[in-house]
Each structure stands twice: as C-alpha cells, then as structure tokens.
C-alpha positions in Angstrom: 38.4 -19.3 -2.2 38.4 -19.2 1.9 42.0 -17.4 1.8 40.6 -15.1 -1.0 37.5 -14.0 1.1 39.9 -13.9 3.7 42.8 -11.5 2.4 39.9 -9.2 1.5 38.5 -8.6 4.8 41.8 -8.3 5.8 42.7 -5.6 3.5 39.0 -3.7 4.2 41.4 -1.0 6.6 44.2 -1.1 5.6 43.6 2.7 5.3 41.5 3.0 8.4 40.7 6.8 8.0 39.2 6.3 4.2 37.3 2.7 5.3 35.9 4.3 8.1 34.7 7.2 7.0 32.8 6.1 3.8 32.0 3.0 6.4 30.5 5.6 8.5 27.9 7.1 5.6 27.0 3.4 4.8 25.9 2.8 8.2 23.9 6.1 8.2 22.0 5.4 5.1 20.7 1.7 6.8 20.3 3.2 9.4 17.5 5.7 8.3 16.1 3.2 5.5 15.7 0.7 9.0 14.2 3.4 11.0 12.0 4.2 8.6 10.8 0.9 7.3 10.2 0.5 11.5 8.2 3.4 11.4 5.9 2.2 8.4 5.3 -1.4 9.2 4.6 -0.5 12.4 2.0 2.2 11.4 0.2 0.2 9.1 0.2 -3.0 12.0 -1.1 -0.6 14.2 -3.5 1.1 12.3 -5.1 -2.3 10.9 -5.1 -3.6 14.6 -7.0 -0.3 16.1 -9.4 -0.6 13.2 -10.3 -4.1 13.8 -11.0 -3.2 17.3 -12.4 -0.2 16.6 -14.5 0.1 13.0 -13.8 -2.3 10.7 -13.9 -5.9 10.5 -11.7 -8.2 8.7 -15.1 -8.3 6.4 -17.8 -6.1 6.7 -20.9 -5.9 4.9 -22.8 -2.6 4.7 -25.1 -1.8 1.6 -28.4 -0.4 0.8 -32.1 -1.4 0.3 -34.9 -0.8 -1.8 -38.5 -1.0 -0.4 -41.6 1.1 -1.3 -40.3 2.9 -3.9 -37.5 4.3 -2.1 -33.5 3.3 -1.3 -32.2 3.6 1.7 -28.7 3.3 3.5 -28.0 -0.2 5.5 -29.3 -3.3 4.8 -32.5 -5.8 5.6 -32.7 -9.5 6.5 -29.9 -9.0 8.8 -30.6 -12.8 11.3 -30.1 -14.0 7.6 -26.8 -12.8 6.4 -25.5 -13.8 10.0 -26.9 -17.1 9.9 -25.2 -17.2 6.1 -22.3 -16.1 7.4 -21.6 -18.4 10.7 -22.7 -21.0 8.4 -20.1 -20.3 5.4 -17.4 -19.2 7.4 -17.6 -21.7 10.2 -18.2 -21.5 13.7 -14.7 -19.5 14.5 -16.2 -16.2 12.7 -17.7 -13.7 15.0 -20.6 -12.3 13.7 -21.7 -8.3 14.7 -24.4 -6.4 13.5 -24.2 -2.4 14.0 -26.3 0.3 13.5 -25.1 4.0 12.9 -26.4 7.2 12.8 -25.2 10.6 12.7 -27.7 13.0 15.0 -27.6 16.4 16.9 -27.0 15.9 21.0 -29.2 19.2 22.8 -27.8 19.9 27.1 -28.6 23.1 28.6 -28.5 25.2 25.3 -25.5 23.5 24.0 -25.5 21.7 20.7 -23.0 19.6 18.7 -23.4 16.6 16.2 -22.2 13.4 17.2 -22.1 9.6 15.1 -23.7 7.2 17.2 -22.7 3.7 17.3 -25.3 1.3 18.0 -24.6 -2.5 18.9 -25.7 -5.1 21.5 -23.6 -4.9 24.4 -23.9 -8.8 25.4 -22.1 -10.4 21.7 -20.2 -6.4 21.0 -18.0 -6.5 24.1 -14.5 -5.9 22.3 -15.0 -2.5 22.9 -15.2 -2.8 26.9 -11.3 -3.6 27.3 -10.3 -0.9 25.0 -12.1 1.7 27.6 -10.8 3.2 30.7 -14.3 4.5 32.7 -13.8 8.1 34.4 -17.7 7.6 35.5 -20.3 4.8 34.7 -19.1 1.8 33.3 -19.9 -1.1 31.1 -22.2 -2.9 33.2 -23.9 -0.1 34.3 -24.4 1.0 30.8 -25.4 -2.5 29.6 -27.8 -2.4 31.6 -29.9 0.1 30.7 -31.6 0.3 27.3 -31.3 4.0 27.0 -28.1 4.5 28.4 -25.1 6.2 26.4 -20.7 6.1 26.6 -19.5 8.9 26.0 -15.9 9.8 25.3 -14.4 12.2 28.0 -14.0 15.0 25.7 -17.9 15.7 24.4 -18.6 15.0 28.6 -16.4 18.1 28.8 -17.7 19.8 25.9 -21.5 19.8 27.9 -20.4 19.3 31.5 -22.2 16.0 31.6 -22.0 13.3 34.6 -22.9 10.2 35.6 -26.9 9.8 35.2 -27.7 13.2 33.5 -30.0 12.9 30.4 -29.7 14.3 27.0 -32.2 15.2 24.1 -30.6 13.7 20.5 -32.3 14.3 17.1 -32.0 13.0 14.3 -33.7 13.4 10.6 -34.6 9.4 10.1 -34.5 8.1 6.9 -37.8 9.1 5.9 -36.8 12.7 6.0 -38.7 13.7 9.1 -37.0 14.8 13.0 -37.3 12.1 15.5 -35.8 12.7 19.0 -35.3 10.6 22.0 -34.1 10.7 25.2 -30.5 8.6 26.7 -28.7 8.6 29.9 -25.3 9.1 30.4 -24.3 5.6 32.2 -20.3 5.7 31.4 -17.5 8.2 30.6 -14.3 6.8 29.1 -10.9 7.6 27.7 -9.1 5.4 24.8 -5.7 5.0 23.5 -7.0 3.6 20.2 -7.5 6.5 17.7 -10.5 5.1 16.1 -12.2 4.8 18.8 -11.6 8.1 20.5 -14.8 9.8 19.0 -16.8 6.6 19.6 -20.1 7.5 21.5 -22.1 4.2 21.8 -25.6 3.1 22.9 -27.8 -0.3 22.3 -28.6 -1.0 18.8 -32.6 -1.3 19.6 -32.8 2.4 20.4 -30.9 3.6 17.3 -33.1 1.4 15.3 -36.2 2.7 16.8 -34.8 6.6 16.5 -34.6 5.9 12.9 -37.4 4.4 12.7 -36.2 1.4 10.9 -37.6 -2.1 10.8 -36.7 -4.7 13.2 -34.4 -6.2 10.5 -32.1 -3.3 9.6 -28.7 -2.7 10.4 -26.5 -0.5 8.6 -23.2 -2.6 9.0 -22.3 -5.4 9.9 -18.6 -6.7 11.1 -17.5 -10.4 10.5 -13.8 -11.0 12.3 -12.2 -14.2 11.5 -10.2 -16.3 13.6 -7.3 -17.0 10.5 -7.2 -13.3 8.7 -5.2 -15.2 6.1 -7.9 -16.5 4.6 -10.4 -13.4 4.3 -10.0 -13.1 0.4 -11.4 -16.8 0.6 -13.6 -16.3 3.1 -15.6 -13.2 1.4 -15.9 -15.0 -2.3 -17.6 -17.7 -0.2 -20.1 -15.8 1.7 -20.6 -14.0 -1.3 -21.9 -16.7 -3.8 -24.0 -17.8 -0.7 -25.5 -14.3 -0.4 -26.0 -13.9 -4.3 -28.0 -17.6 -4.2 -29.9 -16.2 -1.5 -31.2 -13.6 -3.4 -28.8 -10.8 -2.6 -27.2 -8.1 -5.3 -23.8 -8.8 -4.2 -20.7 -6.4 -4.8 -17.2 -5.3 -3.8 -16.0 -2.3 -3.4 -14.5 0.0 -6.3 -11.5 1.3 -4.9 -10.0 2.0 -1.4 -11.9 5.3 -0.7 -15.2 3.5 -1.6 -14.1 0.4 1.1 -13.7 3.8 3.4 -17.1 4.7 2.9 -18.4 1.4 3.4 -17.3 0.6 6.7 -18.2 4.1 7.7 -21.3 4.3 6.2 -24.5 6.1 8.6 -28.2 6.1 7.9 -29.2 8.6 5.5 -32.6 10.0 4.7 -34.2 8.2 1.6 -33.8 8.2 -2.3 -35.9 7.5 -5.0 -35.6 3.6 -6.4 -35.0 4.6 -10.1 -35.6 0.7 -10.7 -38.9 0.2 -9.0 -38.3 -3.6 -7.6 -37.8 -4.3 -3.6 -34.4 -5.7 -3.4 -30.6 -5.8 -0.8 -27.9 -4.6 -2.3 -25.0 -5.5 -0.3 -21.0 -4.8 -0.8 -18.5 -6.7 1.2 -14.9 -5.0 2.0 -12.2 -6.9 3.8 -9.5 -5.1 5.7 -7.1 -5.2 3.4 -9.0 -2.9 0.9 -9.5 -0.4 3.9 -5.9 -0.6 4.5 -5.5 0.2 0.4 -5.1 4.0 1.1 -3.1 3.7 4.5 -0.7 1.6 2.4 -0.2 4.5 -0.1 0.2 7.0 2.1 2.8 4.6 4.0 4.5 4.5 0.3 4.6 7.7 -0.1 6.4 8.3 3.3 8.8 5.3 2.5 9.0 6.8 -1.1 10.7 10.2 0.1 13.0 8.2 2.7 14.2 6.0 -0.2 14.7 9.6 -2.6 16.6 10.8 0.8 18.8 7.7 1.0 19.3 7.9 -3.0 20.8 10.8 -2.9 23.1 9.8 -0.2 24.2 6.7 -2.0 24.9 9.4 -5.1 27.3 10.7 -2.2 28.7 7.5 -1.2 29.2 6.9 -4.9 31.7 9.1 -5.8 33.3 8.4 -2.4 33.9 4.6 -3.8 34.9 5.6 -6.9 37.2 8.3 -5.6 38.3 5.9 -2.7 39.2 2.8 -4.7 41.2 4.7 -7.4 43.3 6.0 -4.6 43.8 2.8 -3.1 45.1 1.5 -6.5 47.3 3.6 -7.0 48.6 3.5 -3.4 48.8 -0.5 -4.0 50.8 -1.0 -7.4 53.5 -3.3 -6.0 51.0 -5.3 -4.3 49.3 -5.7 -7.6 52.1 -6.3 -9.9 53.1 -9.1 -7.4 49.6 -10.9 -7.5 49.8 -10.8 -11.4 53.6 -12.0 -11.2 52.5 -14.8 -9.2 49.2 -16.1 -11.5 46.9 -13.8 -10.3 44.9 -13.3 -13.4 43.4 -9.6 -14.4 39.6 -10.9 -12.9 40.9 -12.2 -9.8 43.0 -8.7 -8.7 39.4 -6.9 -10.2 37.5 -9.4 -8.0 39.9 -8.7 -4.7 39.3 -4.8 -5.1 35.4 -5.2 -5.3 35.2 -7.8 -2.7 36.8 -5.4 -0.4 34.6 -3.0 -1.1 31.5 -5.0 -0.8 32.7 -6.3 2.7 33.3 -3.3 3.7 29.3 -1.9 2.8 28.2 -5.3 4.6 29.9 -5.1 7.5 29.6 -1.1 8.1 25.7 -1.7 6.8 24.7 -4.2 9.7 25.9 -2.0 12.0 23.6 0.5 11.1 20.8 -1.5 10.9 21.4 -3.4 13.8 21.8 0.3 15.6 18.6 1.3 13.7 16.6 -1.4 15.1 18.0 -1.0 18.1 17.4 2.8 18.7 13.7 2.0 17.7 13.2 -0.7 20.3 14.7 1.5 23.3 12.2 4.7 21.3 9.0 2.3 21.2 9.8 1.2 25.1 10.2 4.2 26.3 9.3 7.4 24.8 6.0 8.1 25.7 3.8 10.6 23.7 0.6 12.1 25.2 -2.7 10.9 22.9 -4.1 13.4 20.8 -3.9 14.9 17.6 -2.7 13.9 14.6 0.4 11.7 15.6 -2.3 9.4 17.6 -3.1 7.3 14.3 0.6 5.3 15.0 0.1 5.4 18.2 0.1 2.4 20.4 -0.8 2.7 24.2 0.9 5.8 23.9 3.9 4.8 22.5 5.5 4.8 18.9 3.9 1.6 16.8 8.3 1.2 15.8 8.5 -2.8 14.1 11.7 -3.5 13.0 12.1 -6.9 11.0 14.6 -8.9 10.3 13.1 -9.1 6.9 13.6 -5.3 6.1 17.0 -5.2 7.8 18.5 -7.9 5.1 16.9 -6.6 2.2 18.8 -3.0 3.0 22.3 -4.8 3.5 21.5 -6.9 0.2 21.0 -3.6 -1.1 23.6 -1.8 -0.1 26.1 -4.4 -0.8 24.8 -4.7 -4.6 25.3 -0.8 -4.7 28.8 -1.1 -3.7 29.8 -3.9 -5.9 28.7 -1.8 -9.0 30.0 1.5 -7.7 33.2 -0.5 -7.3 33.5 -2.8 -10.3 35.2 0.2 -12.9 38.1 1.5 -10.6 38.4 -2.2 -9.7 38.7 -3.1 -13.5 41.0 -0.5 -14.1 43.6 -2.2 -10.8 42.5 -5.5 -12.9 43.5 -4.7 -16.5 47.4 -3.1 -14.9 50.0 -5.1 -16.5 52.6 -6.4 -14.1 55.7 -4.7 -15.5 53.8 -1.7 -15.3 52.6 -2.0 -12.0 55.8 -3.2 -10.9 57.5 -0.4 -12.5 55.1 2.2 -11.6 56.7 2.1 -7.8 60.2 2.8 -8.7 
C-alpha cells in the first residue's frame, strides 16, 4: 500500500504544465474560502468581544414594570435580582445595573439628541481602559455626581471643554419634560465601535432626571467568568427569579434580544391587566450575536457560491485533464494490468493522483491564505470610522484564521477531486490490456 501511495505522488507531474496549472486554481479557491472564513470568524469574535465591553453582557436582564395602573420600560427591585443573581451564579459573576435614557443635550443654541448611559463608576469601571481621555478623565469624572464623558465627536459637534455645563431634557416616563444640569468632566476617543457613541454619567442622576424610584434600572448586565456555561447559567437565575415572584421570559428572536439589551426609558403605557407586577426577559450573548451570525452567513454564503463556481471550472479541468493523461499513458496501463494489476487498482492509481494533487496544491493555498491574513491583521492599519469599524480591532482587521477551517477546506477540496476524477479514472480502469497495449503501436 506504501509503494502504491508512493507511485502516485510520484506520478502527480509527470506533466508538470497540466498539474500545475489546475494545481494553481485549487490553491486559489482555498485560498479565498481561508481568507474569508478568517474574515468571518474574526468579525463575529470581535464583534461579541466589543459588545461585551461595550453593551451587552453575557446575560442581561431588561424588562418592564407595572405599578399604578401604568407599564413602564426597565425594571424594579433591582438590590434583589442582584442579590439573586450573585447568589445563583456564584461569586465569579459580576453583577451591573444600568440606567438609560434617550434625552435632548441644549449649548449655546445648538441641539442634538443623545442616549445616555447611566452606571456607577466605582463597580462599572470596564469602560475606563477602553477610553483614551483628550480632556477630563475618569477620576475626575467619578468624582463628580453631575459630571458627563463625552465622546470627542458630539464635544466637537458643540465646541465643548473641560468644565463647561450643559442643559439636557428629557420627557420622563410619566410623560412630562424634566431637565437638569451636567458638567463636562472627560472627553474620550474609542476604538471599540460600540462604544463610540457612548456618552455616560452616574446612574443616580439619570434615575432622578426620570424621575424613577430608587429601585429602577432599566438593564442590568451579568458577565460570567466561564461563558460556556451561560445557557446554564440563565435557566438557573431564571427559575430563582420566577419563585421570587418575577414574570420571567426569553427573548423571541434575535432582533427582539437587540431590543433588549438596548432598551431606554420610555414614557408610560396603560397596564391593560390592572395588577402591580416585573416582568423581566433575560438574553445571553449568543442570541444577540443570532443576527450578526446571519449576516456572517450570508457573506460566507456568497464566498462559497464564488468558490462553487470555480470548482465547476476546476471540474471540467479534471475531467478534461485526466482523460488526456490516459490516453497519453496506455502502455503504462496495459503493463500494470499485464502484471496483476486489477481494473480497481489502475482506477484507484488515476484518482489517487488526482486527489494528491488537490491536497497538496490545496494546503498551499490555505497555508498562503492564513498567512497573507496574519501579515494583513499585523499590519494594515485602517483609520476608525464608518461602517468597516464593526470588524475592527484597535484599528486593525479582526482576520482569525483556524486550523479548524483550514482542514475542513482541504477535506473538501480533496473529496471534490476524487469524484470529479472517479469516471475518466474508471474509464483508464475498465481498458483491457491487449487493447491498451495495442493502442500504442
């Protein structure tokens, strides 16, 4: 079997123009399927990573409430689902309540409407390392109860500095205008696209502007410290919310985990059901990713139709390329069958060579692939902004490469070429050795 395996790699260019060229289209089509799984892992790594950081947590709990008559946005009894939480999910869970609120920013006769992210500075601090300050910082801010961050851009936008004060109103959820007054005590700059919009001050003060009770939150953000078990981890803290008294859900699909995690303070609605109650919906990370992942698929979807229809290509290159090489080879087939060589094994020779041929031309261009997006992620570096900032990673292409990927495209590849090989083969196979032997005089 060694010396079989053996005479076919030997016989892989034996017409070196022919092998090489249809080696050559092989190694191109692994070589974009490997670039472009790079591209997608990589996105959806870095775009669960700047979420985590950013908006999301590897469960978060948002909801609404019903009190008075009326339902609002967030969520009530908030010490309690923490103390629920640490207590189900064990003392490695970080705990974070948030508040949010979407409100109207007044400077010098300029206007704009910005989401405000309320949290307390002193457990929130995964923010502070993800911030580069221009002015202020996050002590400075800390500090003060009524102090705002501000991302560099809306600074621009009103001309603001270190220690001027701003006017923000919002309608609170009881349908009337509240306003208040912060100072600007930092002015930052992020690479992580989530965050680039972030404009944060203390919880306390977002509460107060919406005139919520001391209880309310309108998200809260549990990170674990083994993300393998948040599927676990959420049925847990659910059952324990539920026997606490809690209306417990999950959400419906990915655009409703979306909304979750995002949700802001709204004005009130009427309570159709008439009883006080919490109503609160845990999503985990994975179920925020949901969309992401199918707009990943999507992308990978037209690479693979790409790739397909260069495979169609390489197709009728084997087919066309192996008959040839039959033909050219009738003495040397005529003397295997003269010598015991029995029609699967000469069938067997002609699609082995073919095979080795995809492998070895196939890890080239993956290796190559992987390669090229190493040396792209290390040193192409793309200014933040726009659109392409989503897979970005501290400026630089979020490329991941695996060894997993790489393997399953040779496999591929190599399963392609055996088929596309098998009936020409067969054909080489099925030749009689008189005829064969005959056919070169």
């Amino acid at each position: 079997m060694g010396n079989f395996i053996a005479l076919a790699f030997k016989n892989v260019f034996r017409n070196g123009k022919r092998s090489f060229t249809l080696g050559v289209n092989y190694a191109i089509v692994t070589f974009i399927l490997t670039a472009l799984f790079a591209f997608s892992r990589g996105a959806v790594t870095n775009i669960s990573t700047s979420l985590v950081r950013a908006s999301a947590g590897h469960i978060t709990v948002s909801g609404q409430y019903a009190k008075g008559g009326r339902v609002f946005n967030g969520m009530l009894r908030v010490k309690e689902i923490e103390a629920s939480a640490r207590t189900v999910l064990g003392p490695g869970a970080t705990v974070l309540p948030r508040y949010l609120v979407q409100s109207a920013v007044y400077y010098k006769g300029l206007s704009k409407r910005l989401s405000f992210t309320g949290i307390e500075p002193a457990l929130d601090s995964g923010f502070k390392s993800q911030m580069v300050f221009g002015a202020g910082g996050w002590d400075a801010w800390s500090g003060d109860p009524s102090g705002v961050v501000l991302p560099a851009d809306v600074a621009a936008y009103f001309g603001l500095v270190y220690g001027d004060e701003i006017v923000v109103s919002t309608r609170t959820r009881f349908g009337a205008f509240n306003t208040g007054i912060l100072k600007v005590r930092g002015v930052y700059t992020t690479d992580n696209f989530f965050m680039s919009g972030l404009v944060l001050v203390h919880l306390p003060f977002l509460r107060n502007l919406d005139l919520a009770d001391l209880d309310a939150a309108t998200t809260m953000y549990i990170y674990l410290s083994q993300p393998s078990g948040i599927n676990a981890g959420r049925e847990a803290l659910s059952s324990a919310l539920a026997k606490m008294g809690f209306e417990v859900s999950r959400p419906k699909d990915g655009n409703d985990a979306i909304a979750a995690v995002s949700a802001a303070s709204i004005k009130y609605e009427a309570d159709k059901e008439g009883r006080d109650r919490v109503m609160l919906k845990l999503s985990t990370i994975d179920e925020v990713l949901g969309l992401v992942r199918s707009i990943v698929g999507a992308v990978n979807a037209l690479g693979g139709l790409v790739a397909a229809v260069m495979l169609f290509v390489i197709a009728v290159s084997v087919f066309i390329n192996l008959r040839m090489s039959v033909n050219e080879r009738m003495r040397e087939i005529g003397t295997m069958r003269a010598i015991g060589f029995n029609s699967g094994g000469v069938t067997g020779l002609f699609v082995l060579e073919s095979v080795a041929l995809a492998i070895l031309f196939s890890i080239a261009g993956s290796v190559l692939g992987a390669l090229v997006s190493v040396l792209v992620r290390a040193t192409l570096s793309i200014p933040a902004g726009g659109n392409l900032a989503i897979v970005l990673s501290s400026g630089h292409l979020a490329l991941e490469p695996r060894l997993g990927d790489m393997a399953a495209v040779v496999a591929v590849i190599a399963v392609f070429a055996a088929l596309f090989s098998y009936f020409p083969a067969r054909r080489g196979g099925r030749i009689r050795p008189v005829e064969a032997l005959s056919s070169t005089f």
